[in-house]
N, C-alpha and C positions, 0 to 999 in steps of 0.2 A: 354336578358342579363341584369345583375343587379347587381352593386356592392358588393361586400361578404365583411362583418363589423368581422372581426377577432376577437375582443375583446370579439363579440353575440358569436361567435363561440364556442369561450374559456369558456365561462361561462358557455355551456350549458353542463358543464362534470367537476368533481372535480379526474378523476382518475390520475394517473401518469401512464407515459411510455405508454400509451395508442395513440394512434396516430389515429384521424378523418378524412378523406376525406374532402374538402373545396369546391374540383374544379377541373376538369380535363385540364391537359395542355400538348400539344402535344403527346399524348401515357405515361403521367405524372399523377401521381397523387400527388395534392397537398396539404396536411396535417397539420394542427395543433394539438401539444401536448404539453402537462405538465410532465417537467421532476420533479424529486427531486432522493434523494438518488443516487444510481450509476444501471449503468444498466451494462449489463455482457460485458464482452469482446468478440466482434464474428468480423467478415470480411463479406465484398461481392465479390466473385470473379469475377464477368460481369459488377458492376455497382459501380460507385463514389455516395458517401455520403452527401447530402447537407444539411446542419444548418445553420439557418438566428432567432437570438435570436430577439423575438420579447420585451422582456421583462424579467430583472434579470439579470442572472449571470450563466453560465457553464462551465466546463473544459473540453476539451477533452485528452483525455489519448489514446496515440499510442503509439507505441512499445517503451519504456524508456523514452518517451518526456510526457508531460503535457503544453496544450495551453489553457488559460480561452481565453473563450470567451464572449462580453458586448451583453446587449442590441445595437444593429443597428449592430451588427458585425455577421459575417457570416464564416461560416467553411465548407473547403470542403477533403472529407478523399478518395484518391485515391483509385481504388479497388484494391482489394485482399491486405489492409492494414489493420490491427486487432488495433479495437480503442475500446472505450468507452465511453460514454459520463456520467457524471455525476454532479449532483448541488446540494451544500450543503443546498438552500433553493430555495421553487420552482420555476422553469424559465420556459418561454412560449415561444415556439420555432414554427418554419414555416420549412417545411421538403420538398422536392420534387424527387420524386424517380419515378422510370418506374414503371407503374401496374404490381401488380404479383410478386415483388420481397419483399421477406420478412425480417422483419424489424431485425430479429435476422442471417438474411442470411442463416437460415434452416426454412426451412418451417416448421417441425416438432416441432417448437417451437417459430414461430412468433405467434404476436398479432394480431385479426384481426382489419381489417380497416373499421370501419363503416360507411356509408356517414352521413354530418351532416349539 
């Protein structure tokens, strides 16, 4: 066991919406990415959605609402609720979701999770 430095993490990848393994946490996988722009509208129907902005500035966008969310601030989007996340400039986020479920809620069109 060994501390995991977030910041090494982040640097080691300039993609967006792209989402890294960090760490395994209870049947969890725990994830740092770079958002910008907007990512699509999708839902998860088994599984709630977690954002913990590590750094920047985000909005979530659910069904007619819009919530920015800060650095040190965290969001969480119940499942089977159709959000979006999007940052007009790029934000570094902390993600934690069950292995296996994909980050677009179709597998046929998620991103994969590389460990990093």
């Amino acid at each position: 066991m060994t501390p995991i430095n977030l910041a090494q993490k982040l640097s080691q990848f300039s993609t967006h919406w792209d989402p890294h393994v960090v760490a395994d946490y209870n049947g969890n996988d725990v994830m740092v990415v770079k958002f910008q722009g907007e990512f699509p509208f999708h839902l998860h129907e088994d599984t709630d959605d977690f954002f913990l902005v590590l750094e920047g500035e985000m909005v979530m966008d659910l069904e007619g609402q819009s919530h920015p969310v800060k650095a040190g601030e965290l969001f969480i989007v119940p499942k089977g609720v159709t959000h979006r996340p999007r940052a007009e400039e790029e934000c570094k986020v902390l993600l934690i979701e069950p292995k296996g479920v994909p980050n677009t809620g179709d597998p046929a069109t998620a991103a994969p999770k590389p460990r990093i």
